[in-house]
C-alpha positions, 0 to 999 in steps of 0.5 A: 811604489808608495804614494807619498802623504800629503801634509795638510796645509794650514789656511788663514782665518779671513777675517782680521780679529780686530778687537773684543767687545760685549754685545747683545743675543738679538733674540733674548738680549742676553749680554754676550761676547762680541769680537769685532773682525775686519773683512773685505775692507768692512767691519763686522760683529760676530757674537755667540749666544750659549742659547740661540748659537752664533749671530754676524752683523755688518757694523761700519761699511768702510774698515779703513775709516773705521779704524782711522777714526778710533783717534778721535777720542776725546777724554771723558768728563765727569757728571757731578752726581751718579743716580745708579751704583756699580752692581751687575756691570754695564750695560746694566747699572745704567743711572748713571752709574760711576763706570760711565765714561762721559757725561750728557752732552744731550738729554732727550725727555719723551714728554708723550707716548701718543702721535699722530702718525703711525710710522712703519719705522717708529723707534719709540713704538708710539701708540698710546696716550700718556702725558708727563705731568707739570710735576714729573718734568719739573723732578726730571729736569732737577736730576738733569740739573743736578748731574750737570749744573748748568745743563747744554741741551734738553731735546723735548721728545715723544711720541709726538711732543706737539700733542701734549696739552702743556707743552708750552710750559714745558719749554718755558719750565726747561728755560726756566731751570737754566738749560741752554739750549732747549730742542723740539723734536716733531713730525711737524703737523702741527706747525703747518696746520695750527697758526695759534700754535706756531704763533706761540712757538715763535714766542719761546722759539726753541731749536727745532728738530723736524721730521724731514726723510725725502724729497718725493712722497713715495719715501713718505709712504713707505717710512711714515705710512702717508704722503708728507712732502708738501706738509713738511715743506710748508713747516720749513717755510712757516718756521723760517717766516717766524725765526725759529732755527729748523734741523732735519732730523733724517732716517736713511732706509736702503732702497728707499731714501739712500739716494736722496742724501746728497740733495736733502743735503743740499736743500739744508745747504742752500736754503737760509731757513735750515741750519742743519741736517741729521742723517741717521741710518736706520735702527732696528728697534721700535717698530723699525723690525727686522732686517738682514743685519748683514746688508744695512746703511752705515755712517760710510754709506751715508757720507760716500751716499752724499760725495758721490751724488753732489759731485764733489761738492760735499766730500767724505774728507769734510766730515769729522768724527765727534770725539765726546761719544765713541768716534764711530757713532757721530761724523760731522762738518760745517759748511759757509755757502754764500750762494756761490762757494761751498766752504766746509770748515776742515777746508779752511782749518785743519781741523784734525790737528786739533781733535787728533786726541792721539797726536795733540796732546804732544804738539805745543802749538796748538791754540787753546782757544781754537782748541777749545772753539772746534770742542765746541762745535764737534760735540753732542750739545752743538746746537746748529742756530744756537747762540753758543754755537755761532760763537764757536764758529765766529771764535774757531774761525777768528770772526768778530762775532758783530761779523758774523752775525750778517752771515749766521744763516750761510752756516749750515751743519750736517751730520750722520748719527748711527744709533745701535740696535740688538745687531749692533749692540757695543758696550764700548759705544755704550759706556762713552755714550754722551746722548741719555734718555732721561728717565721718570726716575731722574735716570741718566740712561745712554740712548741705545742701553734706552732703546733696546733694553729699558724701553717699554720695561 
């Protein structure tokens, strides 16, 4: 009797095969072939590097959000001058080059290398002892002017900016040029330490984005080396004394911090002297080092991070992607909190009617001019305290702005940025980027391209 052949059985693949896009090899930075593939409801990198062999990353935890926040895609807007030209192909022509697909909504200029601190997660590796001259910011400030005539946001940064023996002129040079808005980005040392130097801060008053990742001294020892909380508490307290608008600038670390979201949340919410907070997960580049690239803190983690531990008070359906970048980069709301009620803006007005970029370019309805008001503040360049954007608020809202100015301090943003490293990497990302690094050279270079492939060249 003869046994019968058995026919071999075909198995599915368990991924899904989502899209294709360019990546980087993590170890020679060489731009590789990435697919992007669904599996286990999370999102994941797989690349091939004909050298150094295959490599995965985990890039969204939640593939449900990710593939639904794809439709947040707003149509690029050109600069009005390109400082590079097409000749290798992106990320590499970066300047920026015609190919690009969104202008700069936010400029970020290191005015320094040298700090302070020496933090284990440093992104800019700062440890040396240049400053950018009077002249060299002003022929940096002129490319910016150039490539967007009436530029939104400068973000004044290092090293540690503070530092620099002119900054002050800086900030008045970068007003000067006609810039909107014009950042601070600090440890904030100085400002709880130098009463002279805070004094002359409140003069010029710029938006002032500070270093702020916890709320127990165990999540400053392990980030920035040194136990920082009552530092940075006295900061927020002599910035609010003198008027200067603050923004926690927040970097999330696994098993460090992730469990503090909800409350710093809640302290920017409640506390009239913050008008915002920026949560970023943490990127490997710098002296960030390295890390399994398979268990990081994605946007989802941060959101799910801050429903889950205020109970509901913020939930994930209050946060919208920004549609300027790529959607996956940026989710944001704001939130009206009189010290009663909790109100965050998509619960008062349907906010994904409008930036829906999918749908809502069919529907007749729509109001221009609150089409044009959440634009506003769903963008890179929103400033949380600006003047341009409270009247986006008061405008998208239909509060007189006299009104609104009474309850301006109950407007708090908050904000998850996820920033990409050699794990991570897509030029897809890359190519909508709208947050550059603006070079010595007058270059327009997209943050990420920067940081993993310019920084320290």
């Amino acid at each position: 009797m003869t046994e019968k052949t058995q026919t071999p059985q075909k198995a599915d693949r368990r991924a899904i095969f989502f899209e294709m896009t360019r990546s980087l090899c993590p170890i020679c930075k060489r731009v590789v072939d990435a697919d992007v593939l669904l599996k286990d409801d999370k999102v994941y990198m797989h690349k091939f590097c004909p050298e150094h062999g295959m490599f995965d990353s985990l890039i969204y935890s939640d593939a449900g959000l990710y593939t639904s926040y794809l439709k947040y895609n707003k149509p690029g807007t050109l600069p009005l001058h390109f400082a590079g030209e097409v000749k290798k192909g992106c990320p590499e022509d970066c300047g920026l080059c015609p190919e690009h697909k969104q202008h700069t909504c936010l400029a970020i200029m290191e005015i320094t290398d040298a700090c302070n601190l020496a933090c284990p997660v440093c992104l800019a590796d700062a440890q040396g002892h240049h400053f950018l001259s009077l002249e060299q910011v002003s022929r940096m400030l002129d490319a910016y002017v150039k490539a967007e005539g009436n530029p939104d946001v400068i973000q004044i940064s290092g090293g540690e900016p503070t530092l620099h023996p002119q900054l002050f002129e800086i900030l008045a040079l970068a007003k000067a040029k006609g810039i909107n808005v014009v950042q601070l980005n600090t440890n904030g040392i100085r400002i709880a330490q130098d009463d002279a130097f805070l004094n002359r801060l409140a003069e010029i008053k710029p938006a002032l984005y500070l270093q702020f990742d916890g709320l127990t001294p165990e999540v400053y020892l392990q980030i920035r080396g040194a136990d920082l909380l009552e530092l940075k508490m006295k900061s927020i307290e002599r910035l609010a004394a003198k008027g200067i608008s603050v923004v926690l600038a927040v970097t999330v670390v696994h098993g460090v911090n992730d469990q503090q979201v909800g409350a710093i949340a809640k302290l920017a919410v409640e506390h009239p002297g913050i008008r915002g907070v920026f949560f970023q997960p943490v990127t490997y580049v710098g002296r960030h080092g390295q890390q399994n690239p398979l268990e990081r803190i994605t946007i989802p983690d941060v959101l799910k991070g801050i429903e889950s531990q205020t109970a509901g008070w913020l939930r994930l359906t209050d946060f919208i992607p920004v549609p300027c970048p790529y959607p996956t980069c940026m989710s944001i709301t704001y939130v009206h909190y009189d010290g009663q009620e909790v109100r965050p803006l998509p619960r008062v007005i349907n906010v994904d009617h409008y930036l829906d970029y999918l749908q809502n370019r069919i529907v007749s309805s729509l109001s221009p001019i609150t089409q044009a008001s959440l634009e506003g503040l769903w963008s890179s360049s929103a400033t949380p305290g600006s003047e341009k954007t409270g009247s986006s608020y008061a405008c998208a809202c239909g509060i007189p702005l006299d009104v609104f100015k009474g309850i301006e301090k109950e407007i708090t943003m908050i904000g998850i940025h996820a920033m990409m490293d050699v794990h991570t990497f897509d030029v897809k990302r890359a190519r909508k980027c709208c947050v550059h690094q603006l070079s010595p050279e007058g270059k327009l270079i997209p943050f990420c391209v920067y940081n993993n492939l310019r920084r320290g060249c």
